[in-house]
gemmi code that builds the backbone of each chain (N, CA, C; Angstrom):
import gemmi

chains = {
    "A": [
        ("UNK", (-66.687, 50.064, -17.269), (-67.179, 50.308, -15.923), (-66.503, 51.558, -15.371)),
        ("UNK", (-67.368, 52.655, -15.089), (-66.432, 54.108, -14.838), (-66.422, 54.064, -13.330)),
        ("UNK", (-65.157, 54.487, -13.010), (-64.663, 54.157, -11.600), (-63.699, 55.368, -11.180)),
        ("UNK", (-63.763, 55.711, -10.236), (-62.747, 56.952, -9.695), (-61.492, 56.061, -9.399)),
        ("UNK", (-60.235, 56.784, -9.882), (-58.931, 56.526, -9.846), (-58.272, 57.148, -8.963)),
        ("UNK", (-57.735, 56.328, -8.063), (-56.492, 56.919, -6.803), (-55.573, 56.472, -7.426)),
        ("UNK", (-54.243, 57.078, -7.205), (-52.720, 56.779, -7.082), (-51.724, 57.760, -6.169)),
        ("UNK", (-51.165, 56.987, -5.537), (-50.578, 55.742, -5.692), (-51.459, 54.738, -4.634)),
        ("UNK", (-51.938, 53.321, -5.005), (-52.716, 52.932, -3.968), (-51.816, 52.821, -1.979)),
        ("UNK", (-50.610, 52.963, -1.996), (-49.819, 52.861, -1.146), (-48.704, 53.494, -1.113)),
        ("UNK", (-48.602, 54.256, 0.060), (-47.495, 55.496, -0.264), (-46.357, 55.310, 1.071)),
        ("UNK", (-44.935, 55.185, 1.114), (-44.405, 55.104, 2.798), (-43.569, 56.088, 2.747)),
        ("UNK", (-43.626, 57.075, 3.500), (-42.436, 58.225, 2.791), (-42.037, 58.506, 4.523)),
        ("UNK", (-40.870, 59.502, 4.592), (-39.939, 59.730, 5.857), (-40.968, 61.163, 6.174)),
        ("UNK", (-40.619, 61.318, 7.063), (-41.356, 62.712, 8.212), (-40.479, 63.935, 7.049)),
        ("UNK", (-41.346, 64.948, 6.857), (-40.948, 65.637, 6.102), (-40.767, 66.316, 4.705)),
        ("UNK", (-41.100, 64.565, 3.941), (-40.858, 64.754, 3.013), (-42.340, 65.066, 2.175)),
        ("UNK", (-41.962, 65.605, 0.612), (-43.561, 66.233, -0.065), (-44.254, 64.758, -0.472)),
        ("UNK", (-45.654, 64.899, -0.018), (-46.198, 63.643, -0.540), (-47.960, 64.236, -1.628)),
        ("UNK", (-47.880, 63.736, -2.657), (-48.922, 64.286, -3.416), (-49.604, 62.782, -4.043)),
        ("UNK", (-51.209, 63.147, -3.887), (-52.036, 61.944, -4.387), (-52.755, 62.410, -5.525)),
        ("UNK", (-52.950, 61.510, -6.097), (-53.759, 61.676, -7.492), (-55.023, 61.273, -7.460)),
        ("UNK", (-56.200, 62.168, -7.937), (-57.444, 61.172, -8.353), (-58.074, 61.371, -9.575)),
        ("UNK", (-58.120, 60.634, -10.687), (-59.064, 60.507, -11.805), (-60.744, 61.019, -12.143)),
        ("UNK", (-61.310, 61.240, -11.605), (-62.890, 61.637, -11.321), (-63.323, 60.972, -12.454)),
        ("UNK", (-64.432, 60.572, -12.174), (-65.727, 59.518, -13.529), (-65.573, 60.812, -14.611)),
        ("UNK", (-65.257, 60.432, -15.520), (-65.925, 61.431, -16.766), (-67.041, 61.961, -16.605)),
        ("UNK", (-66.841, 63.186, -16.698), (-68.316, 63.834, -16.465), (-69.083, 64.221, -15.411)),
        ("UNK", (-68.211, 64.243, -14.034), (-68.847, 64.468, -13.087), (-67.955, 65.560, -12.679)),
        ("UNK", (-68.770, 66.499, -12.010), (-68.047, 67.516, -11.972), (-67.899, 68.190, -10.425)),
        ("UNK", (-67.907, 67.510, -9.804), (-68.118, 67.216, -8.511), (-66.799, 66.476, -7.536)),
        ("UNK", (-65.867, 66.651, -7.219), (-64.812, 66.013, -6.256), (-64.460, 66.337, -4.998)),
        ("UNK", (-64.156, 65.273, -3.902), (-64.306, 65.263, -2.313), (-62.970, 64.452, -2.589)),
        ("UNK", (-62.509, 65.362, -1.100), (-61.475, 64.348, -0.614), (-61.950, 64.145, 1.046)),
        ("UNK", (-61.363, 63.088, 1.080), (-61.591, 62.516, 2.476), (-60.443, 61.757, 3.498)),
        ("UNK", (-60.379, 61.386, 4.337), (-59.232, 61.718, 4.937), (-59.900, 59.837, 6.252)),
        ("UNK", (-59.347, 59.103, 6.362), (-59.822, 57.878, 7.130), (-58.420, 57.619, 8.410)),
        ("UNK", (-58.923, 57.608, 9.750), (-57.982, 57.077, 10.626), (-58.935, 56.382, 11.561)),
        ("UNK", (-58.470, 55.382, 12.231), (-59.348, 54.279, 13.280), (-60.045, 55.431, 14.423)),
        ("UNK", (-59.594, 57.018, 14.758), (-59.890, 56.995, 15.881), (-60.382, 58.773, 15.386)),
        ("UNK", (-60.677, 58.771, 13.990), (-61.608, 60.137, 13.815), (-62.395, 59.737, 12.690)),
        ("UNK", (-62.503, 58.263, 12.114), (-63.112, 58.090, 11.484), (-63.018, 58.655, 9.447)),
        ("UNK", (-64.041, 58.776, 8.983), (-64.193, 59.720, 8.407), (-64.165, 61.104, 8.040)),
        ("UNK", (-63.237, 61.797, 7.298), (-63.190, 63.443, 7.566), (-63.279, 64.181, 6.660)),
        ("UNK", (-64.274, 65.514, 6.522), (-64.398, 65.330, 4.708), (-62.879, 66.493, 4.722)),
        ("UNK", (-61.884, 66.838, 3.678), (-60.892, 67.878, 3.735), (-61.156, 68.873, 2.717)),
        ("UNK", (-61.474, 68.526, 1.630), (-61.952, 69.325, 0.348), (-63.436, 69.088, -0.291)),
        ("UNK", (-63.422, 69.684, -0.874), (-64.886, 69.835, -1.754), (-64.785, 70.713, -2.777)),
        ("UNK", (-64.689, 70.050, -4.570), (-64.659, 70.919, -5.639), (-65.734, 71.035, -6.121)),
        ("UNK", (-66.199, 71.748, -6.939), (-67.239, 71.986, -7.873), (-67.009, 72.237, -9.444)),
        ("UNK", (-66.691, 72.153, -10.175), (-66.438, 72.538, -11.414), (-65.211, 73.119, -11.380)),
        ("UNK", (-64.054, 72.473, -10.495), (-63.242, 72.845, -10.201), (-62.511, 73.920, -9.706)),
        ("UNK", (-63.589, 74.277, -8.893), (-63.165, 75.813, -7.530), (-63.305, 75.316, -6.324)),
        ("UNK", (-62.883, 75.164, -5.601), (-63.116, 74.510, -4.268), (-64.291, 75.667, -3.888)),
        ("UNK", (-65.644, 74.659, -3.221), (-66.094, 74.958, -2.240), (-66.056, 75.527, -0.960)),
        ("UNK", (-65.165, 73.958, -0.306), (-64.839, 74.036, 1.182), (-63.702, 73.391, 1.710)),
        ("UNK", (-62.829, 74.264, 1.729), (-61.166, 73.392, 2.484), (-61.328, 73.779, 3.912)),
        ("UNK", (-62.520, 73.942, 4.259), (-62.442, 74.257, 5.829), (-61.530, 73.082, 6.752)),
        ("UNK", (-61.875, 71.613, 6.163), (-61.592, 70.695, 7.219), (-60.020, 70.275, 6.740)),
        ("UNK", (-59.030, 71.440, 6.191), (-58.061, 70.992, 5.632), (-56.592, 71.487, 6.772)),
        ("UNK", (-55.965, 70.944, 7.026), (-54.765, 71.643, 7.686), (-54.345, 72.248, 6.910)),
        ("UNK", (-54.390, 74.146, 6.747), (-53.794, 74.578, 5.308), (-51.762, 74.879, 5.568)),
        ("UNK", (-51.699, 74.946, 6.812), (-50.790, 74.953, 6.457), (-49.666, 74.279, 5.974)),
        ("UNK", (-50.045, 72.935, 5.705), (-49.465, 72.033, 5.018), (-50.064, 71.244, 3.703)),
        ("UNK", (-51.579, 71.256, 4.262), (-51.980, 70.946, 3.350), (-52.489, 71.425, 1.970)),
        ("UNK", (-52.569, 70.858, 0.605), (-52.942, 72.024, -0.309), (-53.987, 70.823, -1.245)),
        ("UNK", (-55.156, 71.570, -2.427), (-55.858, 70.788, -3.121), (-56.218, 71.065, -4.304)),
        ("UNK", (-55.698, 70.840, -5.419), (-56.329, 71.673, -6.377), (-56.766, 70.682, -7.750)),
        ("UNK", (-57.701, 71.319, -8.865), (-57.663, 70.742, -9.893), (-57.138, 71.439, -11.212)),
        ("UNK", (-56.254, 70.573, -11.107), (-55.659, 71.278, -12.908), (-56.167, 71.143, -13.848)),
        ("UNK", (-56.881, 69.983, -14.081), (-58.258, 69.924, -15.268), (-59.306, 69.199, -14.581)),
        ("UNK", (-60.000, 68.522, -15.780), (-61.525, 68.405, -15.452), (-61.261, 66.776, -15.225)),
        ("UNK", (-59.873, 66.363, -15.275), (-59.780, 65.028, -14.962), (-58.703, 64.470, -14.334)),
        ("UNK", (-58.667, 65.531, -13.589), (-57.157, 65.249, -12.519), (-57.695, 66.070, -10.965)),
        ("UNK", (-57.846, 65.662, -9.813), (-57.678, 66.302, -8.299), (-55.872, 65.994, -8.131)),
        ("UNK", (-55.292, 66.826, -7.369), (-54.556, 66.277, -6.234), (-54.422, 67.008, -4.709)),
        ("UNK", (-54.078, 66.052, -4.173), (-53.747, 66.769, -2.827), (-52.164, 66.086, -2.870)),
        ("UNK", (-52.144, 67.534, -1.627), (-50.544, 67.389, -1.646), (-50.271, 68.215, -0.075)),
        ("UNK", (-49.305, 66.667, 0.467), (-49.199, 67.578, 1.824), (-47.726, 67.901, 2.230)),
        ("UNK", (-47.310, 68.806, 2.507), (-45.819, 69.500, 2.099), (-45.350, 70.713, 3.563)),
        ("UNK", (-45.057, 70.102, 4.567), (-44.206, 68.509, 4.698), (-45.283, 67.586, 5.722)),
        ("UNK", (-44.870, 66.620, 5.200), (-45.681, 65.213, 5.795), (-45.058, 65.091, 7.198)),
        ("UNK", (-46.266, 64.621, 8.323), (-45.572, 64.233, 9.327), (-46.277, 62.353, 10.030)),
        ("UNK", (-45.918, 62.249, 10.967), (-46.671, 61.179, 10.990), (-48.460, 61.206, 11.595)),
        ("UNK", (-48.356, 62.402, 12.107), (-49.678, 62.338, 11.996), (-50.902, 62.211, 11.071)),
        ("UNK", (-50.290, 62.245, 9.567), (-50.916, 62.557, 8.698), (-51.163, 61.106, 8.132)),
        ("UNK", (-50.747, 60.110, 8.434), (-50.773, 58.308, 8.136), (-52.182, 58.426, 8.370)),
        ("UNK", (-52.838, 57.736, 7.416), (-54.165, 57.969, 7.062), (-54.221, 56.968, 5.826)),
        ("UNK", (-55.668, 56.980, 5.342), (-56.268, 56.483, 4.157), (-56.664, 57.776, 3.932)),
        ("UNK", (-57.034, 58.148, 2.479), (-56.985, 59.128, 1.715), (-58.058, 59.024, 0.442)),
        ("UNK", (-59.233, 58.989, 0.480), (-60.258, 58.961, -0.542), (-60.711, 60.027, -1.071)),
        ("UNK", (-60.436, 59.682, -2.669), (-60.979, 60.460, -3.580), (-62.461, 60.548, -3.953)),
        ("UNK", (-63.647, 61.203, -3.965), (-64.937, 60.783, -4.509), (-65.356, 61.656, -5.538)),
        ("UNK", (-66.400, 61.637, -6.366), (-67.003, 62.147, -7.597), (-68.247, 62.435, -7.395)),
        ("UNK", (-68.742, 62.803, -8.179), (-70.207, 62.916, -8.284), (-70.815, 64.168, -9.182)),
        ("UNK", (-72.085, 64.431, -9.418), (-72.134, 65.280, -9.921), (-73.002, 66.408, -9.351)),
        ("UNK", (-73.086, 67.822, -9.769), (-73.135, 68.817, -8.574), (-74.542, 68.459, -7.908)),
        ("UNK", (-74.993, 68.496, -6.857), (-75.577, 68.085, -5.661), (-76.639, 69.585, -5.792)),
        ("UNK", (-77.139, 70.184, -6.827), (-78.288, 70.656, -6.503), (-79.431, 70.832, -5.442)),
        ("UNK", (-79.986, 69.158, -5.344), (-80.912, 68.890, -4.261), (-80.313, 68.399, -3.437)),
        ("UNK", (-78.977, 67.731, -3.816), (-78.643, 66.856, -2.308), (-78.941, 65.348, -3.007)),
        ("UNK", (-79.670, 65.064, -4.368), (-80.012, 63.740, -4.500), (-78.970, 62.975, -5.307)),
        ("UNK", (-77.893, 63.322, -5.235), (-76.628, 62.747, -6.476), (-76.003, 61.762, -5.411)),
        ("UNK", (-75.643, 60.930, -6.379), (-74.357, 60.233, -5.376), (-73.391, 60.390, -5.350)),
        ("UNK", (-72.176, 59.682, -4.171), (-70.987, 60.276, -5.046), (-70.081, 58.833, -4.894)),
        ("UNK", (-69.184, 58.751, -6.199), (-68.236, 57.424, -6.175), (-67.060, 57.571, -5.620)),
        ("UNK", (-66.403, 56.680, -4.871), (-65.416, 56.483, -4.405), (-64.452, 55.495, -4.544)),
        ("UNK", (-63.126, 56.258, -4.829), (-62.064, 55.377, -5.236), (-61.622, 54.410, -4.004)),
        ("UNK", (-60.585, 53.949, -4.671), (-60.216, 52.522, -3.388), (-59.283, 53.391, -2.464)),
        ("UNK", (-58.691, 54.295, -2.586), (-58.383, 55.597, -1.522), (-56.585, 54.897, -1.506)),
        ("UNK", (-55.790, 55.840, -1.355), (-53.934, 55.906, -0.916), (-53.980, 55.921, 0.439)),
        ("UNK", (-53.641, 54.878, 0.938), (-52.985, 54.433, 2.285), (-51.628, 55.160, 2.091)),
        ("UNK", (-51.559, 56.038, 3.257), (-49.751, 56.904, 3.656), (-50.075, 56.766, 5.062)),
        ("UNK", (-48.230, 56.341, 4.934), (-47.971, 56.040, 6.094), (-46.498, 56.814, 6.283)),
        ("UNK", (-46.559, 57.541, 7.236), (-45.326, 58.539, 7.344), (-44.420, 58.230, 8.238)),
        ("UNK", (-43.175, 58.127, 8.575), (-42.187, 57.296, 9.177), (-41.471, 58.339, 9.927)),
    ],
    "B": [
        ("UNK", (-74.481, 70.958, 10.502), (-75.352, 70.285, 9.585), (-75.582, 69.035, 10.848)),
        ("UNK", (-76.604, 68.882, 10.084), (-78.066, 68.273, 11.080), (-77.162, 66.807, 11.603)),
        ("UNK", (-77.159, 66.016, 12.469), (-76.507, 64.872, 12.779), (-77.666, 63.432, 12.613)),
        ("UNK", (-76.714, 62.585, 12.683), (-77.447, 61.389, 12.850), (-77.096, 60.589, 14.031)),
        ("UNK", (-77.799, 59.459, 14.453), (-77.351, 58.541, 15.307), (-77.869, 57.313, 15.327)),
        ("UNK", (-76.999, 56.292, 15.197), (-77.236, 54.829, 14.986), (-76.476, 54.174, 15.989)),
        ("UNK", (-77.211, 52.889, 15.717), (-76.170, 52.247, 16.689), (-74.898, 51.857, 16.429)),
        ("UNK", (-74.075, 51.347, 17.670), (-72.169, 51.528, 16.887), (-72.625, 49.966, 16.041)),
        ("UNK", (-73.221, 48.817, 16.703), (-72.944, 47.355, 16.024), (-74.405, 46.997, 15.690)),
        ("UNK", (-74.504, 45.913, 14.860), (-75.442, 45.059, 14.862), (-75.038, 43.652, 14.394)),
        ("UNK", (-76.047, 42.442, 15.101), (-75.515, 41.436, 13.969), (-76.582, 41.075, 13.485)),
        ("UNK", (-76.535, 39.943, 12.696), (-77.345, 39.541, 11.723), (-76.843, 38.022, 11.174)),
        ("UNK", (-77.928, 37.612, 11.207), (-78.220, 35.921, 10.566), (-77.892, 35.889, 8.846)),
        ("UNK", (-76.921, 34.873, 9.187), (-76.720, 35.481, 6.678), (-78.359, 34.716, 6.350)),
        ("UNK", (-78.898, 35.298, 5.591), (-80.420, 35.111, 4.697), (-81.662, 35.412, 5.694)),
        ("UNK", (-81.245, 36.224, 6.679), (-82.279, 36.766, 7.216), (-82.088, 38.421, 7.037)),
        ("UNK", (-83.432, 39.057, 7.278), (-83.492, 40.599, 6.750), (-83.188, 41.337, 8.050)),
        ("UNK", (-82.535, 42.290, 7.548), (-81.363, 43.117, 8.754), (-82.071, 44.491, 8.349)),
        ("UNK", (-82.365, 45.182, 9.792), (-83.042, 46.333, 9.870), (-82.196, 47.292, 10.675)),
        ("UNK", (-81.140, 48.371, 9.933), (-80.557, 49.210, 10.451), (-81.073, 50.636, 10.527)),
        ("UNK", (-81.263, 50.717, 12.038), (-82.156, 52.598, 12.212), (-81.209, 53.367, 12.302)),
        ("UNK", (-81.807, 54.624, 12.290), (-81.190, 55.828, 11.979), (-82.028, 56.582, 12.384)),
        ("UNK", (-81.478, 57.844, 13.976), (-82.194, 58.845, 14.705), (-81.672, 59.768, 14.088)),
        ("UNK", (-82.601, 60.833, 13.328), (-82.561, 62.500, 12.566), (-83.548, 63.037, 13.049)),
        ("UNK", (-83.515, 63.455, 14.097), (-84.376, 64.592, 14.754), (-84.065, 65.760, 14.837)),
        ("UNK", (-83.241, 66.274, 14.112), (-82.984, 67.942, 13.718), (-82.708, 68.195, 11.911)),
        ("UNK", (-83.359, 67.182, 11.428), (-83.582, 67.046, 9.858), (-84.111, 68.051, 9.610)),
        ("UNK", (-83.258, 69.149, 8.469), (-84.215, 69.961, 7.539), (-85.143, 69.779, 6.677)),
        ("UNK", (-86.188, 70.516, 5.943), (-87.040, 69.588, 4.909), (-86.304, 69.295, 3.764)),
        ("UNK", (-84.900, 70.280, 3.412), (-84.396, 70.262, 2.212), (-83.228, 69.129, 2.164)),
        ("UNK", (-82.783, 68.460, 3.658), (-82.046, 67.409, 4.025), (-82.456, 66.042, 3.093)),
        ("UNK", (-81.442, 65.705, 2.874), (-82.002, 63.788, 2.043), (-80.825, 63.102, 2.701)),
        ("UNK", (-81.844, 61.881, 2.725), (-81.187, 61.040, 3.756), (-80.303, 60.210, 2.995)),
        ("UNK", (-79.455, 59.537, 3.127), (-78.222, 58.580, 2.254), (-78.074, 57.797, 3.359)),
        ("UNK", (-77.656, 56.397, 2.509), (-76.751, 55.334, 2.963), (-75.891, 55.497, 2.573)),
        ("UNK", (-74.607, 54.937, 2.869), (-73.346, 54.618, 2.535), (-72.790, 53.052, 2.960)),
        ("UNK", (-72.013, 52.229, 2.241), (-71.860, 51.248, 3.445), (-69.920, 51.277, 2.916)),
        ("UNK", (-69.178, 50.685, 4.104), (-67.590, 50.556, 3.388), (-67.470, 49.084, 3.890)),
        ("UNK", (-67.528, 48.356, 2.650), (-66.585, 47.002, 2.937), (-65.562, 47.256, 3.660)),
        ("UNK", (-64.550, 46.425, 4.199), (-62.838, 46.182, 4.771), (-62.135, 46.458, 3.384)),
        ("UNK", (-61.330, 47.594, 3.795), (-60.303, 47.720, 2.813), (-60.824, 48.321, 1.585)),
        ("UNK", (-62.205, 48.986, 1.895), (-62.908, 49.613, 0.137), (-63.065, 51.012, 0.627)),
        ("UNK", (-63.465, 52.116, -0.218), (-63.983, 52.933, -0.113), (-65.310, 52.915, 0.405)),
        ("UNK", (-66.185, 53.899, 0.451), (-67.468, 53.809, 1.197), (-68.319, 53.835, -0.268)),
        ("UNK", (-69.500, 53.168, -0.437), (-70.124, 52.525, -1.472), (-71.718, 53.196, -1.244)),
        ("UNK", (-71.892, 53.662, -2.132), (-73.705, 54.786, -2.317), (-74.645, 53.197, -1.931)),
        ("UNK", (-75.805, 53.474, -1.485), (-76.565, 52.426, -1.352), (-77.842, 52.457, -1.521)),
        ("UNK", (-78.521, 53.790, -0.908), (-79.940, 54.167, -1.442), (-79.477, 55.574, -0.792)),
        ("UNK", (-80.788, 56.126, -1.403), (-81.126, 57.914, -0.828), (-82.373, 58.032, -0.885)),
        ("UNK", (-83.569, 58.907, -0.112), (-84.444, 59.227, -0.186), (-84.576, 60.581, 0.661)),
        ("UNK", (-85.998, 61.189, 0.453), (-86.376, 62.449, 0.681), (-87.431, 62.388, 1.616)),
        ("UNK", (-88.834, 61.724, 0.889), (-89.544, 61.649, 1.973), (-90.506, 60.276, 1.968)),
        ("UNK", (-90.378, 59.671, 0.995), (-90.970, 58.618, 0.490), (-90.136, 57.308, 0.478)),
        ("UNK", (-90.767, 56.050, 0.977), (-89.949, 54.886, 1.194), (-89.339, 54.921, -0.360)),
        ("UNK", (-88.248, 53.684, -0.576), (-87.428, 53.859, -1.621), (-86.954, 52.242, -1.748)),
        ("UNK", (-87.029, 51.676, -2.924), (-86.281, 50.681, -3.599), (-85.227, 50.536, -4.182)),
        ("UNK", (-84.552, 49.613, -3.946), (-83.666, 49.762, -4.693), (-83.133, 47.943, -5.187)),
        ("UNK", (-81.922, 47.754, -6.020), (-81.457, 46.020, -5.939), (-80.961, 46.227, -4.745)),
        ("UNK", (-79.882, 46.512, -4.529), (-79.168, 46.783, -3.021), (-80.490, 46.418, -1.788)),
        ("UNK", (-81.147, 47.371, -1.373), (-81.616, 47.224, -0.091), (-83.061, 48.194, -0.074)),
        ("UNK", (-84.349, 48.611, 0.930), (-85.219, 49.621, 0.834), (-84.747, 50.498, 1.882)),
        ("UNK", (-85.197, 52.082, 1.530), (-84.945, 52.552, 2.619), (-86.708, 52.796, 3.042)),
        ("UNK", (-86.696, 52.907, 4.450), (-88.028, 53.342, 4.945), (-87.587, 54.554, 5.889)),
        ("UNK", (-88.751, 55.679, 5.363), (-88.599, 56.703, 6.323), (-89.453, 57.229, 7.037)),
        ("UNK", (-89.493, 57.415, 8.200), (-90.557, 57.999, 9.003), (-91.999, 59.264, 8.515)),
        ("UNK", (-92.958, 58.874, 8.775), (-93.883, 60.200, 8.431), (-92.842, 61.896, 8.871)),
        ("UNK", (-92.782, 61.649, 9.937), (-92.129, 62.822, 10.540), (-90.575, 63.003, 9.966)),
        ("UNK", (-90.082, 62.251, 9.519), (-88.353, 62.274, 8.949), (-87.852, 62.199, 9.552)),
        ("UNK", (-87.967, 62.542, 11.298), (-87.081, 62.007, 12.242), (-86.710, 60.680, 12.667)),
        ("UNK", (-86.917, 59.386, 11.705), (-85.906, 58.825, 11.749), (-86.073, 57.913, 10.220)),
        ("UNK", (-85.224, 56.943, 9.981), (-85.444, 55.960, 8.914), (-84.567, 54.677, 9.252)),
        ("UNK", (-84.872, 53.694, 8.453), (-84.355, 52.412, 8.674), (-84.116, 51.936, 7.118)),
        ("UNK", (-82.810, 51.327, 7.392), (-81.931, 50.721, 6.041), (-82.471, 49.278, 6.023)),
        ("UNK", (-83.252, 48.599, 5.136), (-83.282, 47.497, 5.213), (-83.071, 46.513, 4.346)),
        ("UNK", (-82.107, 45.873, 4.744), (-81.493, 44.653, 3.859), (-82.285, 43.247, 3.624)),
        ("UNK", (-83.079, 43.226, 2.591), (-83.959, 42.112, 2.696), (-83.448, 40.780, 2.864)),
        ("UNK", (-82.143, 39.931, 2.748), (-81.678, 38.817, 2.621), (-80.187, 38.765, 2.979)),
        ("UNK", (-79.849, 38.843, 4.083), (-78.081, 39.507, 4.396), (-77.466, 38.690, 4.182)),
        ("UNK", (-76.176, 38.272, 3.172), (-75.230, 37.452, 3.022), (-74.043, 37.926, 3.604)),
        ("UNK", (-73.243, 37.481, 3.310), (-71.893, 37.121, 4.640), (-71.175, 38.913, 3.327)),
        ("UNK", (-71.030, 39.001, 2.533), (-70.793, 40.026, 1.640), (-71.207, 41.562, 2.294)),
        ("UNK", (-72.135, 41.051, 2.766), (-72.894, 42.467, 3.426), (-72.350, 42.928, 4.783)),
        ("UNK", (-71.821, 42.306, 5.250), (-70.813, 42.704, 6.636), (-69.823, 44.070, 6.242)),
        ("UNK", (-70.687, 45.149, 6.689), (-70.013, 46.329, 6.388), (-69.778, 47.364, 7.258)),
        ("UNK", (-69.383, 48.651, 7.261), (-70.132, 49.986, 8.089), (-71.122, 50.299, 7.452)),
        ("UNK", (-72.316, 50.359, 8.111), (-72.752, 51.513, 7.436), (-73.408, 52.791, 8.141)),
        ("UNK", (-73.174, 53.759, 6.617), (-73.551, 55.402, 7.323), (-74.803, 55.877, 6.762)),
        ("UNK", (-75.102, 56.307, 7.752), (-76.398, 56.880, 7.488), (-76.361, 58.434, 7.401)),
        ("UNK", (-76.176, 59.439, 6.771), (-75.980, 60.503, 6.053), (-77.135, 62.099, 5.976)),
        ("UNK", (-77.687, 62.500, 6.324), (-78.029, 64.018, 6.063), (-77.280, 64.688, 5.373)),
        ("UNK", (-77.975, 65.028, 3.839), (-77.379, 65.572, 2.652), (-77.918, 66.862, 2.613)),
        ("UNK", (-77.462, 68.346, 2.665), (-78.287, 69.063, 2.599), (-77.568, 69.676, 1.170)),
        ("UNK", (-78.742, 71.267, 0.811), (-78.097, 70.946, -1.109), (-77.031, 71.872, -1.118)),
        ("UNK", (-75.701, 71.459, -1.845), (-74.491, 71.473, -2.110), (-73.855, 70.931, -1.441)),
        ("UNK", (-74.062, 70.717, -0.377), (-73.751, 70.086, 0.665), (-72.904, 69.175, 0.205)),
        ("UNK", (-71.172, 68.568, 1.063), (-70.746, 67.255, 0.851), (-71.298, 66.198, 1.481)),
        ("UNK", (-71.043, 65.309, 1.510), (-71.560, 64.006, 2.600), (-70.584, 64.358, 3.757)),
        ("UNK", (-71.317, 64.473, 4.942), (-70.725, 64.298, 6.101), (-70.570, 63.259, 7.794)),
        ("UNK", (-69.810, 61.999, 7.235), (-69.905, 61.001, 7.620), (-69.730, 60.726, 9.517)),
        ("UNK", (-70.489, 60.035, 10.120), (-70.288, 59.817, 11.416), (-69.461, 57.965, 11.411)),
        ("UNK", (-70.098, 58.424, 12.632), (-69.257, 56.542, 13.084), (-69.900, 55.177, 12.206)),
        ("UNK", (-71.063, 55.249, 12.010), (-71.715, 54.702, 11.317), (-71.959, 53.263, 12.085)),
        ("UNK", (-72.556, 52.331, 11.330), (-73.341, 50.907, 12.314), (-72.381, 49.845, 11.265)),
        ("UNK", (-71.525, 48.750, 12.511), (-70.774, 48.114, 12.010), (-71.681, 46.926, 12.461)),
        ("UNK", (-72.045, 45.945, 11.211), (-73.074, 44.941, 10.470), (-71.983, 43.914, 10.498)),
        ("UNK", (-72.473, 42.985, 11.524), (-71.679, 41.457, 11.438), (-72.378, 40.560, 10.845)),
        ("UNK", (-72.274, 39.849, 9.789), (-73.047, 38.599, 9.720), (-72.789, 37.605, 9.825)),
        ("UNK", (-73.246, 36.079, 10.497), (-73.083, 35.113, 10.922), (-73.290, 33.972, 9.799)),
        ("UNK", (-72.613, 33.645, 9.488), (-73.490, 32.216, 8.516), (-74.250, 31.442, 9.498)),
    ],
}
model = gemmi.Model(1)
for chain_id, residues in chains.items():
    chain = gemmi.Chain(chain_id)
    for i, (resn, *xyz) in enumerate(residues, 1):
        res = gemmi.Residue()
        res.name, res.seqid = resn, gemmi.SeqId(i, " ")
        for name, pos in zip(("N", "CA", "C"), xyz):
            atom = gemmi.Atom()
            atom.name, atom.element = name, gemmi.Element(name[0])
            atom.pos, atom.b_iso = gemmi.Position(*pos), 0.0
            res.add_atom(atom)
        chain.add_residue(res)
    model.add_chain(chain)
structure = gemmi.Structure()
structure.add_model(model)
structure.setup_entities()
């Protein structure tokens, strides 16, 4: 059953310190989103790869935040330095490139951080 | 990119059919419409997509307006499982998914 991989599913780290997430992507899809979840903005998209060039880090805080893929089966984000605003859920998704718009995309069970 | 609007709640009877709308009145033609729904504690889960033509699926149908300005998610038989968000989506091409508040689905046994 091919499934997108987050790690760590739960992260608690101090104000400051470097915090980096992992995601797996489905074999073969060449397509990865990160997304960003809090009770009071909802959904937020932060990245968008394509064959591993980012698209769009528009919705990314760059100055802390960073996203890259080192191969065709690894994302991470990494936010350096963490504060508590950044306590969030954190979803990884897949898919494959969106030509028409008619692809789907899968989503991992996403890293809960919580910054202290 | 084009918005949507649903309502924030709905509820629903478990084994009765649950009809969630969706206002897109600034839909492009090259826009496709998506569901999404997120269990508690899951990621957000693909559910149907369509373009311009109603759509089947196991999950649920989508129905979409002649005009595209609007569509409705419909869940033929809602079990207590189905208590979700869900988002209703404008995909345009390359486009990521760009998620709103979406319609939070109570169901009642």
């Amino acid at each position: 059953d091919a499934r997108v991989t987050q790690t760590p599913r739960h992260k608690v780290t101090e104000m400051g310190q470097e915090v980096t997430m992992r995601c797996q992507p489905i074999l073969g899809h060449n397509t990865v989103f990160w997304y960003r979840q809090t009770m009071m903005q909802g959904l937020e998209l932060l990245a968008y790869f394509r064959n591993r060039a980012p698209l769009d880090d528009s919705g990314m805080p760059k100055d802390r935040f960073s996203a890259e893929m080192p191969d065709a089966t690894l994302a991470t984000l990494k936010i350096q330095p963490s504060e508590p605003r950044d306590s969030a859920v954190y979803f990884c998704a897949s898919g494959l490139a969106p030509g028409r718009a008619n692809t789907e995309a899968f989503f991992g069970q996403g890293t809960r951080l919580t910054v202290v | 990119d084009a918005k949507t609007t649903q309502p924030n709640s709905m509820e629903s009877n478990e084994e009765e059919p649950v009809h969630l709308p969706c206002n897109h009145s600034t839909i492009s033609g090259t826009d496709y419409i998506h569901w999404y729904r997120q269990l508690p504690s899951q990621g957000p889960e693909y559910v149907i997509h369509g373009l311009t033509s109603n759509v089947n699926n196991r999950m649920a149908s989508l129905a979409i307006a002649e005009d595209r300005k609007s569509s409705t998610l419909i869940l033929h038989r809602a079990t207590l499982r189905d208590a979700a968000v869900y988002y209703c989506i404008l995909r345009a091409p390359l486009n990521a998914l760009n998620f709103g508040k979406g319609t939070s689905l109570l169901v009642t046994p």
